[in-house]
ROKE-252644 format. One record per residue (C-alpha): x, y, z; residue in one letter. Coordinates in steps of 0.2 Angstrom, whole numbers, padded with zeros to 4 digits, always signed. Layout:
N
XYZA;...
END
This chain:
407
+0649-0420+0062X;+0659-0433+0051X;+0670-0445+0056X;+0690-0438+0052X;+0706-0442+0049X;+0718-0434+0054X;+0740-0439+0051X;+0751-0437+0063X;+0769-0440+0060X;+0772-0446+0076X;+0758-0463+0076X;+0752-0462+0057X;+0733-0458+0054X;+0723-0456+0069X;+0703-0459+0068X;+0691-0449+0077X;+0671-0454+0074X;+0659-0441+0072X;+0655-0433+0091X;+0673-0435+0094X;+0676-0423+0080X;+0665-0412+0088X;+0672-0413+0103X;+0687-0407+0095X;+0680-0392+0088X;+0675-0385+0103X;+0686-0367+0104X;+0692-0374+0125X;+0700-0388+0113X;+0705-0377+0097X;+0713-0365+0109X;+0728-0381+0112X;+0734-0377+0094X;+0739-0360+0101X;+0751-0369+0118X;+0767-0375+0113X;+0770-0389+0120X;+0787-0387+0124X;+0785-0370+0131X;+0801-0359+0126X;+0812-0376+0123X;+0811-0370+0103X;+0823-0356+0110X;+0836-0371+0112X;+0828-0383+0099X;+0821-0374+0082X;+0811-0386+0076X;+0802-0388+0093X;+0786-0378+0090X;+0776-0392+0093X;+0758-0389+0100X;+0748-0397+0114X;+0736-0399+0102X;+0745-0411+0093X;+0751-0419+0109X;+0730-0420+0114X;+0729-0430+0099X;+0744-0440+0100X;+0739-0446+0120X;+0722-0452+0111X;+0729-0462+0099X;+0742-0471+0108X;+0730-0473+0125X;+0720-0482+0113X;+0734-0493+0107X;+0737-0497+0123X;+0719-0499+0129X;+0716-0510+0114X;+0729-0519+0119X;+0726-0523+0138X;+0709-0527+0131X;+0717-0542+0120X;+0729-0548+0132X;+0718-0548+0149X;+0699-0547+0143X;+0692-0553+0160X;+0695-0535+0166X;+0684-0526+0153X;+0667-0537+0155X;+0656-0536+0140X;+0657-0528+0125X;+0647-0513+0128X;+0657-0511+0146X;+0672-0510+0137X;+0665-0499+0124X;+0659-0486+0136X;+0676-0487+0144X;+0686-0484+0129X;+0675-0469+0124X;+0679-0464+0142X;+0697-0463+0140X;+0698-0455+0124X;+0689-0439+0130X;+0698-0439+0143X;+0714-0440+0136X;+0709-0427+0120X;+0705-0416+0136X;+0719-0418+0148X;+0728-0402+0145X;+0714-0391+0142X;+0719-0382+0159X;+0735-0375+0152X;+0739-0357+0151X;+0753-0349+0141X;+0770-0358+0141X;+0763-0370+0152X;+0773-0373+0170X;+0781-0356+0169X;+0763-0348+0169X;+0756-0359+0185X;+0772-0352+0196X;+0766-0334+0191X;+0747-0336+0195X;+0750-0349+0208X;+0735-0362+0199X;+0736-0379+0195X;+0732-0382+0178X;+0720-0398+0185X;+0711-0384+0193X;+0707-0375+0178X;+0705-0391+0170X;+0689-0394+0183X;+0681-0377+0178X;+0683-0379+0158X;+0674-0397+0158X;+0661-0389+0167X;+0658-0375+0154X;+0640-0377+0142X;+0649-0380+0126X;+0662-0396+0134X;+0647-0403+0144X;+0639-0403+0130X;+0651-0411+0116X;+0655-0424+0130X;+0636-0428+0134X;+0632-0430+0115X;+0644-0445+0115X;+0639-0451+0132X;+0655-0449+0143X;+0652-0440+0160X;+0662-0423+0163X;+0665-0428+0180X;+0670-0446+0176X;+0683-0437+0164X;+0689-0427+0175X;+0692-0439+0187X;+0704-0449+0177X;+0713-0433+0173X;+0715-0426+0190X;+0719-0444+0197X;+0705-0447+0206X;+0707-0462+0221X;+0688-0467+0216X;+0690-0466+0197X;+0693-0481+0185X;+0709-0489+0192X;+0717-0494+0175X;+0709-0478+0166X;+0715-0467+0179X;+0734-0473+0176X;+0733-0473+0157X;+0729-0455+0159X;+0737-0446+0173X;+0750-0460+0178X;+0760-0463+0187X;+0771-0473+0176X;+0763-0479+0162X;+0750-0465+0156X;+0747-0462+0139X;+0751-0441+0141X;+0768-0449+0143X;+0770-0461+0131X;+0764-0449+0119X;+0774-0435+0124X;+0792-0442+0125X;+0789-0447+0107X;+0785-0431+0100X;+0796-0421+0108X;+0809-0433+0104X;+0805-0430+0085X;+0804-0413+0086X;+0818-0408+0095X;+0828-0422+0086X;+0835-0430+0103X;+0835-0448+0099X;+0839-0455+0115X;+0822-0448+0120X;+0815-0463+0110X;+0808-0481+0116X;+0800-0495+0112X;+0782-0490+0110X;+0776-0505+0099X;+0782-0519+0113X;+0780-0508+0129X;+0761-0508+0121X;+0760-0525+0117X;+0765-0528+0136X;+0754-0521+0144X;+0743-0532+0156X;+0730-0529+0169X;+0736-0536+0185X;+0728-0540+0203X;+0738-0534+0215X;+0732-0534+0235X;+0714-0539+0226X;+0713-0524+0215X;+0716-0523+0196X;+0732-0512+0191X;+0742-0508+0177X;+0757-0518+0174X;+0769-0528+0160X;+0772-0542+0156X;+0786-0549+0159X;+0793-0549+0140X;+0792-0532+0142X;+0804-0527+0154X;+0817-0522+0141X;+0805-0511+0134X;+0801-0504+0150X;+0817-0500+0154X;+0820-0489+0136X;+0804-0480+0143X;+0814-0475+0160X;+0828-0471+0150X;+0821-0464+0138X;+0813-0449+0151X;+0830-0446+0160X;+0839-0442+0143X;+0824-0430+0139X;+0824-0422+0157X;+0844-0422+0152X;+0844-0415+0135X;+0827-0405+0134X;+0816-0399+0147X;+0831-0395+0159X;+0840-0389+0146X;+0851-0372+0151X;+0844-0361+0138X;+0827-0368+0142X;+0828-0366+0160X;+0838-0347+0157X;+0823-0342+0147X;+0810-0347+0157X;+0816-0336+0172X;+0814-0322+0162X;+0801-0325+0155X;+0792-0327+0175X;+0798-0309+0175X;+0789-0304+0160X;+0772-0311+0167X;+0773-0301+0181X;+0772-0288+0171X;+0760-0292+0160X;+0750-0297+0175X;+0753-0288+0192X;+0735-0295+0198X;+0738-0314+0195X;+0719-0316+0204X;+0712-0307+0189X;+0716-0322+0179X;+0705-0331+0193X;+0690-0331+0181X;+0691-0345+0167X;+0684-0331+0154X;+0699-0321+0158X;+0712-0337+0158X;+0706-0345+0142X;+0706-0327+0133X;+0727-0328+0134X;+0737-0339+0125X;+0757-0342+0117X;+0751-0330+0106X;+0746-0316+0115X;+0756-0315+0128X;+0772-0315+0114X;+0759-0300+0104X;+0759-0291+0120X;+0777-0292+0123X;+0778-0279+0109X;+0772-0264+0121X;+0785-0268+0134X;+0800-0260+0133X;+0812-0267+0146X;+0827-0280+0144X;+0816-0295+0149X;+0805-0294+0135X;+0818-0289+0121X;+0824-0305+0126X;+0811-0316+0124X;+0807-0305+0106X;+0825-0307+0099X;+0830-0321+0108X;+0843-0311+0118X;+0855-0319+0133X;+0850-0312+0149X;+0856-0325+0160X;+0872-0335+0155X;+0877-0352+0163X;+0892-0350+0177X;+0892-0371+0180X;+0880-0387+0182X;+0880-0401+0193X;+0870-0414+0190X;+0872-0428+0201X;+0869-0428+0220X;+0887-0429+0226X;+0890-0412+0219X;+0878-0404+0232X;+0894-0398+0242X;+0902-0388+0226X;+0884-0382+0220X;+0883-0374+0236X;+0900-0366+0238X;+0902-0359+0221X;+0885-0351+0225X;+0892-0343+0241X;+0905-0337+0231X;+0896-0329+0216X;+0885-0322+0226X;+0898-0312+0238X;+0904-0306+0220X;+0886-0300+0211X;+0874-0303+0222X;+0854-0305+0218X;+0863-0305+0198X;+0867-0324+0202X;+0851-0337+0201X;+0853-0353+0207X;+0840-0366+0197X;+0839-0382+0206X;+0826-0397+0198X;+0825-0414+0203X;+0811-0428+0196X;+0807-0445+0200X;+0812-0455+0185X;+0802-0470+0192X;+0789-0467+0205X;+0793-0479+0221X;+0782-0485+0236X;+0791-0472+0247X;+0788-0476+0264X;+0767-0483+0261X;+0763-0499+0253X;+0748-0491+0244X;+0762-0477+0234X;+0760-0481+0216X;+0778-0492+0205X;+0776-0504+0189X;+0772-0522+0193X;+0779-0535+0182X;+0773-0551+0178X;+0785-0566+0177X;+0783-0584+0179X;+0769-0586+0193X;+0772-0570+0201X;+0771-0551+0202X;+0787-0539+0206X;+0789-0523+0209X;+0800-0518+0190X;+0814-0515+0203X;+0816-0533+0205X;+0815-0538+0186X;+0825-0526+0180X;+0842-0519+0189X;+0843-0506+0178X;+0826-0496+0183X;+0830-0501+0201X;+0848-0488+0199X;+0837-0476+0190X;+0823-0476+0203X;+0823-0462+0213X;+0825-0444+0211X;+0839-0436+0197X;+0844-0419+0202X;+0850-0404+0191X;+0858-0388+0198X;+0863-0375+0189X;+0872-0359+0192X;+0868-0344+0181X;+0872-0326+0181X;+0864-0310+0175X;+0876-0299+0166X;+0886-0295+0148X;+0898-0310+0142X;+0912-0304+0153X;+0903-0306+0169X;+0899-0323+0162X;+0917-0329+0161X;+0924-0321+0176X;+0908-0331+0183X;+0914-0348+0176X;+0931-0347+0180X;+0927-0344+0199X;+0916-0360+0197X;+0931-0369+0188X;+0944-0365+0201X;+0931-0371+0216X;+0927-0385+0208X;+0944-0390+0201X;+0949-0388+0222X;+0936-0402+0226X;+0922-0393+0231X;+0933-0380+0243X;+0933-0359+0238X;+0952-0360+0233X;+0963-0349+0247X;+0966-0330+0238X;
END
């Protein structure tokens, strides 16, 4: 095939030579334009309709900023030309194919079948028509793979470009976009100088990603820049409230999650059908997720840790009022991935003047944020009513520290 361009409003025009093209054409591929990226997030955010698709492009182009990049600025890691070449072609497959392994609505689909998307990944890059596309511009299913899954014996700084744990390219592409399309600013951060600070580091006598120490500030928008998404979009209450019913719906739709086991079957269902299908069902659930109806409404949330006590308590007390109505959504993330208790754990090296730190000494800004960030909701099944009577129980426990307030 020709060599395309395709525009992106996220990083401009993105070049793709002629067997990357095909690659692209292969229907495992085409089937991203039909996966939201966001999931039901556009039920909170409109304009959030996003594909992973996009998102597939998007990780290639800015993995090869970045790969370009650490090529410029540490060359004795890359060998010759032709070394770096391969390796670069490496890296772009595997990014364009990283979330091939996705089924409808993304996470909310893997909790109802119980597979890991990697594991379907595994399967698709092993199918004729992707072996083939990837042989045809001399990248190696199983090297892709690798980087993808995370591999111990894959390419050390190919493997954290694309599947982490701090700097990978998914991730850099993805708090961009989602940013734009949702309109969240705070989601945004300094691409262009995280990029350009990029090194390849030795660390215990083994190359790794890092930054330079320049860097750090852009670092630092990066880290914030995930917690305010986290915040603001992918725990977002209407989100999160959708998403549990839509769990229900799938279970409906598939009371025999292994029957889904054959990758035929998976890669037959997509955003789009599971939202046709929705159409035969008649129960609350799915009128929902059609009309975009409240099914659960939000009694309180506590994000931060020391609220733990009153989560709990206002649970114990909505729940001796309405029983299995009340759902109680507790997420948590690592903003910045730590050495947690074994030296060989994955963190972000800095470089400054003759040595390398962990980012947690070069910035004390990442070291607050490092760690897990919690968010706990409280949410209740039922008309308006039941919703306020729900939030005024919350209030009155909260507003006495914590404690049921005496009757």
């Amino acid at each position: 095939m020709r060599p395309k361009r395709i525009y992106d409003p996220v990083h401009g025009f993105i070049e793709l030579d002629g067997g990357e093209v095909a690659l692209l054409s292969v229907p495992e591929v085409q089937r991203l334009r039909r996966l939201r990226q966001l999931g039901l997030a556009y039920l909170a955010y409109p304009s959030a309709e996003h594909s992973r698709f996009s998102h597939a492009l998007g990780a290639l182009a800015i993995g090869t900023r970045a790969f370009d990049a650490l090529r410029l600025h540490s060359p004795e890691a890359f060998g010759s030309a032709e070394a770096a070449e391969r390796r670069r072609r490496l890296l772009r497959a595997a990014l364009l194919l990283h979330d091939v392994g996705h089924g409808p609505f993304s996470h909310a689909c893997e909790a109802v079948l119980g597979v890991r998307h990697e594991l379907r990944t595994e399967a698709i890059l092993h199918r004729a028509d992707v072996g083939a596309a990837l042989a045809a511009i001399d990248v190696d299913a199983d090297a892709a793979l690798g980087l993808i899954v995370g591999a111990p014996d894959a390419d050390p700084v190919l493997r954290e470009l694309v599947s982490g744990p701090n700097l990978d390219a998914d991730r850099m592409d993805y708090l961009l976009r989602d940013a734009y399309f949702t309109g969240v600013t705070g989601g945004t951060y300094d691409a262009a100088q995280l990029i350009a600070s990029l090194r390849v580091l030795e660390v215990d006598g083994r190359p790794q990603l890092g930054v330079d120490g320049r860097g750090v500030v852009a670092l630092e928008s990066f880290v914030l820049a995930r917690y305010m998404m986290f915040a603001s979009v992918y725990f977002h209450h209407t989100t999160r409230a959708f998403e549990r019913v839509l769990n229900e719906v799938l279970a409906v739709l598939w009371p025999d999650p292994r029957a889904l086991d054959a990758i035929d079957e998976f890669l037959a269902w997509d955003d789009f059908r599971v939202l046709d299908d929705l159409r035969t069902l008649d129960d609350e659930n799915a009128r929902a997720l059609r009309d975009r109806l409240t099914v659960y409404g939000l009694a309180a949330e506590f994000n931060a840790e020391r609220d733990l006590h009153a989560f709990e308590r206002c649970e114990t007390a909505l729940r001796v009022r309405w029983g299995d109505a009340v759902w109680a959504d507790s997420q948590e993330q690592l903003l910045h991935r730590l050495p947690l208790g074994t030296a060989a754990a994955p963190t972000v090296r800095v470089r400054l003047t003759g040595r390398v730190v962990d980012a947690r000494q070069a910035s004390d800004l990442i070291a607050k944020l490092s760690g897990k960030a919690y968010w706990r909701k409280l949410f209740v099944r039922g008309d308006a009513t039941t919703v306020e009577a729900a939030r005024a129980i919350c209030a009155d426990i909260i507003g006495a520290g914590g404690h049921a307030p005496v009757a």
